[in-house]
N, C-alpha and C positions, 0 to 999 in steps of 0.2 A: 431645433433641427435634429440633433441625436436623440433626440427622447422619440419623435414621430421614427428616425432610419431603426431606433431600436425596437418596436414596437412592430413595423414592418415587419423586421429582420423576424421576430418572433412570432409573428402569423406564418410567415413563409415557412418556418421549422415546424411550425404546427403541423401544416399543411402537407412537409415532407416526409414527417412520421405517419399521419393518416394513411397517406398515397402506398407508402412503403410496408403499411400493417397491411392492407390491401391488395398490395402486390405479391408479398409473403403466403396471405390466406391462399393465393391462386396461382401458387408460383408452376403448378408442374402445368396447369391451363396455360401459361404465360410462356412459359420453356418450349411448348411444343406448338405453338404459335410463332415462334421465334424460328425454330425448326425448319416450320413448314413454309415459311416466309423468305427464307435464303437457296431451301431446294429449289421452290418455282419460280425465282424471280428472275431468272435465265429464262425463263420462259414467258412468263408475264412479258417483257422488254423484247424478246420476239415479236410477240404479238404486236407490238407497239409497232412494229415498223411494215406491217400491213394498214395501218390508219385506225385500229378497231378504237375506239372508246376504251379509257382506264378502266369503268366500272366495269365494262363487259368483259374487259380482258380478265380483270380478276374475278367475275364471277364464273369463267369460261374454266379459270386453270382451278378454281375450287372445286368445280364440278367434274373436273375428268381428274379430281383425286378422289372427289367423293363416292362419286358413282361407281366407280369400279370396284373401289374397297367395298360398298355396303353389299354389288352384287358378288364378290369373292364369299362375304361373310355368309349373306345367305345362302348361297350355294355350297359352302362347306356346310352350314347347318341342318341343310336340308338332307343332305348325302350322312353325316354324322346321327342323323335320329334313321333315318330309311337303314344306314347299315345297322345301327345297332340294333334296329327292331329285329330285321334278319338274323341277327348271331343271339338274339334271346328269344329266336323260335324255333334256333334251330338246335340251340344248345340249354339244358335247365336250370339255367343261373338265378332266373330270375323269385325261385321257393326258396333259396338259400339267402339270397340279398333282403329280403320281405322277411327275414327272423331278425336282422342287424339293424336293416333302417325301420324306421315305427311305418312315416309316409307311404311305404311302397306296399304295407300289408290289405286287402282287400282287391290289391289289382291282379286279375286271375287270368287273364287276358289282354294282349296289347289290341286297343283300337285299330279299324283300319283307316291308314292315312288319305281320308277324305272326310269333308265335314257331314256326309249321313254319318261315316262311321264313328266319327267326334261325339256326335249328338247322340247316337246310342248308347255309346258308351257311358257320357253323362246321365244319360237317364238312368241308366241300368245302374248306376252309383260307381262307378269304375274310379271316378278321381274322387270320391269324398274325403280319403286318405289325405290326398295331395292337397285339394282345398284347404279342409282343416288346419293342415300343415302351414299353406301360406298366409291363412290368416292369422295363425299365430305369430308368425313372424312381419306382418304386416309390415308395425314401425324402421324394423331393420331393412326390408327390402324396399319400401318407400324410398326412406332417405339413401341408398344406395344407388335406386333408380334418379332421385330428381341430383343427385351432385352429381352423375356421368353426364345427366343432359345438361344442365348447368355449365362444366365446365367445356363440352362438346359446344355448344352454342359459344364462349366466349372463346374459344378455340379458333372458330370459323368467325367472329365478327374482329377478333386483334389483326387476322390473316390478313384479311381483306383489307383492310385500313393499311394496315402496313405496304401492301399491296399499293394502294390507290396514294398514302401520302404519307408514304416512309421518305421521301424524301425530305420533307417539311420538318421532320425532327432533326434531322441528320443537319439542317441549314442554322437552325434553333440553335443547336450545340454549336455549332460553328462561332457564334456569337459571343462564345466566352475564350476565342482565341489567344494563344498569346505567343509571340513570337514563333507563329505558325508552325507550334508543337504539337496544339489539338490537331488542326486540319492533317498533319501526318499520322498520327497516331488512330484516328477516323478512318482515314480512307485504307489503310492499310490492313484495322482491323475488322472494316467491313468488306476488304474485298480475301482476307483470309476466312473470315465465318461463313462466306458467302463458296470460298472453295472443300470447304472439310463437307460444309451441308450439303451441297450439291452433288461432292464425292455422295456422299451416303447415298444420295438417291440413284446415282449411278450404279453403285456398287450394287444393289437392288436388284436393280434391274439385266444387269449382267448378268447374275447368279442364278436369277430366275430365270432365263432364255438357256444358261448353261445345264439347269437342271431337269428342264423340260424334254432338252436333247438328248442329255445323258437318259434318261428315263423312258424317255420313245424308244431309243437304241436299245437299251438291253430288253424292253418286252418285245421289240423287234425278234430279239434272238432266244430270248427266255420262253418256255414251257406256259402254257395259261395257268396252269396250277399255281406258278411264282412267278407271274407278271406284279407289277409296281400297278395295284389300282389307282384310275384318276390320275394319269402320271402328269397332266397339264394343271390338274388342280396342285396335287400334290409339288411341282416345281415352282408354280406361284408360290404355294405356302413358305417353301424355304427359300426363296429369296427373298421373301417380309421377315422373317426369323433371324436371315444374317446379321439384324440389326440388334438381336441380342446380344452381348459381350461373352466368352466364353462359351457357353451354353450351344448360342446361336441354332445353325441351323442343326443340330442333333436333336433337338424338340420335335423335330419334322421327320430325320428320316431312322432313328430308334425307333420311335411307335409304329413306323412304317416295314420297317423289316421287323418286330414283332405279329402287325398285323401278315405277312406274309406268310409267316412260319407257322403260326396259329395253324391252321388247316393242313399241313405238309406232318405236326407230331400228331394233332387230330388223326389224321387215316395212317398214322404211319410208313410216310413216303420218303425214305431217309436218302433215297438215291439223288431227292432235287435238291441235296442241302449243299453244293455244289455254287447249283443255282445263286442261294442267298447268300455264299461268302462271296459270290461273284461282284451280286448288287451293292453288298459291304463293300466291297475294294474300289470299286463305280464309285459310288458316292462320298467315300471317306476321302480319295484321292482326285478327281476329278470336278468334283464340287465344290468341296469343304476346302482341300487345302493348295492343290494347286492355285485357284481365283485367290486365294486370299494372299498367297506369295507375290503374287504377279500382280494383279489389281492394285491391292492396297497401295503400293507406294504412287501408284499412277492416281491412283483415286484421293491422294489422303491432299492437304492445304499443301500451300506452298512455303511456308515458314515452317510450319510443324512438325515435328520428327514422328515417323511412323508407330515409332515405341510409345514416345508417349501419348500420342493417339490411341493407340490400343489399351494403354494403362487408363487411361480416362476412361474410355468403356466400359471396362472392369470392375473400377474402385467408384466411378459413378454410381450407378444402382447400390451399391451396397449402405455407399456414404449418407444419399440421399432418399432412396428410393427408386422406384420404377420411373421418374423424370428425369434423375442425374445418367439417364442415360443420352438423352438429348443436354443437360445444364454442365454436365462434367465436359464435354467437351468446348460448349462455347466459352467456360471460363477456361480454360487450358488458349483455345486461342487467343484469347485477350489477355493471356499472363503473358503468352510467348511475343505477341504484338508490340505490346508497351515493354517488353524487356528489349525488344530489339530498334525501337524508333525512338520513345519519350524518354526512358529511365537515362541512355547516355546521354542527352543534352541536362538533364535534370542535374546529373552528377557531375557538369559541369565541362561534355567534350563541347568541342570548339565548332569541328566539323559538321555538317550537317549529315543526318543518320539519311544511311544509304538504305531505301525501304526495297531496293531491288533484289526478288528472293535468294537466295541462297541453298543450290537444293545439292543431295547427293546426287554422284553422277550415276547411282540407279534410279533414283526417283525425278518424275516430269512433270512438268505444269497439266495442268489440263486444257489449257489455252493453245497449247501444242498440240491437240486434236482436234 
């Protein structure tokens, strides 16, 4: 009877290093799956209580995450090659750039963006430069192209499942209960992953209604010459940005008051630089740090301290990469969970752990909205 439980015992270890090599190979697919799984499930569970079908409701909440995003992407890419065809016809960057890069030498002329003018262009040999280019690089941009779709596909099939019978795990683990330490330490730290994640998407979404407004406002008032182009594109952009740690959303409005000023030392209009320390003071303060004084503590978990939410941000991406920006947080909640429900029954208190939050009396639930 031990030799068959020992023999078990070591398929099943077999079995949980495989799973775990597995899980490792694909852990940032796997983290932002997890992510995207505690932002919408407040909403998914909405849904629920109009009668819709599980499946529809999660293919419902994938899709008005998906669809928006792909048409944000396109529409900045599309405005991102139109402006810059603009500013290399109008300015002669482009005989200077064609001595540095090899690819860019032969093209003497941008295309015009329609596909006659695509196809003339090819004929006339306008991209042989660039071809050449990408097939040399073929194997690199391959496998570049098929691991994004890869891991975007298992991104959108963990979401869903999770979606439709995240439950079903959650009852699974239940079943190695003991003295109804897991069942606290579970609920607790699924209903804290479920408040930091959820913050995020809030906080998103704030920042981008906030920056929209701020950006309307001052071209409201601002001169055309230093209006904020695309100010509705541009305030989506930096509320998707805020979800960088430090950095955040100054990716978005740097380039943006660069792109401003670009044309104002061009013609030498030094009277509207007024203007742009304006937009500076707008955005640095109005955007950037007011929401984040204010919000964050509203938006952040219920157990978690603000600080060390924002350290986890931070030393996320560094530690791990581009996913420990989503994985540095979920492990920070599930340190702080099981330090506050399992570890004191573990070490031997008597009492049963109080999982009722404990927040500063500046910071608020979110359930209180």
């Amino acid at each position: 009877m031990d030799e068959r439980r020992a023999v078990v015992a070591l398929f099943g270890l077999v079995v949980a290093l495989v799973t775990a090599f597995i899980a490792y190979r694909f852990i940032a697919a796997l983290t932002v799956a997890i992510f995207l799984y505690y932002s919408t499930r407040r909403f998914y569970k909405a849904l629920g209580r109009l009668r819709v079908p599980k499946r529809v409701r999660a293919m419902t909440v994938l899709l008005l995450l998906a669809v928006p995003l792909l048409l944000l992407l396109s529409y900045t890419l599309v405005l991102l090659v139109t402006e810059t065809r603009n500013f290399l016809a109008t300015y002669p960057v482009l005989e200077t750039a064609a001595t540095n890069v090899p690819w860019l030498e032969g093209i003497d002329d941008l295309p015009q963006l329609s596909f006659e003018g695509v196809i003339e262009a090819y004929r006339a040999g306008q991209f042989d430069a660039i071809i050449d280019f990408l097939v040399e690089n073929a194997a690199v941009l391959t496998s570049a192209i098929t691991g994004f779709f890869l891991n975007l596909f298992i991104v959108v099939v963990v979401t869903y499942y999770l979606l439709i019978d995240g439950h079903r795990f959650h009852d699974w683990l239940l079943q190695f209960d003991d003295d109804a330490i897991v069942r606290e330490y579970l609920v607790a730290a699924d209903r804290e992953l479920e408040a930091i994640l959820f913050g995020n998407l809030l906080n998103v979404i704030a920042i981008a209604l906030i920056a929209v407004g701020s950006f309307k406002g001052y071209n409201a008032l601002a001169p055309a010459a230093v209006e904020v182009p695309y100010p509705t594109l541009a305030g989506v952009l930096t509320g998707v940005a805020s979800l960088i740690p430090v950095v955040g959303m100054k990716i978005v409005y740097v380039p943006l008051a660069g792109t401003m000023a670009t044309p104002m030392v061009v013609n030498s209009e030094y009277s509207l630089i007024g203007y742009l320390v304006a937009f500076l003071f707008v955005v640095v303060i109005v955007v950037d740090t007011i929401p984040d004084i204010i919000l964050r503590p509203y938006l952040s978990g219920e157990r978690t301290h603000v600080g060390l939410l924002m350290l986890a941000y931070i030393f996320g991406p560094v530690v791990f990469g581009f996913y420990g920006l989503f994985f540095a947080p979920i492990v920070l909640a599930l340190g702080i969970t099981f330090a506050h429900t399992a570890l004191p029954r573990l070490l031997g208190g008597d009492e049963e752990p109080d999982i009722t939050p404990r927040l500063p009396p500046e910071q608020r639930r979110l359930d209180e909205f």
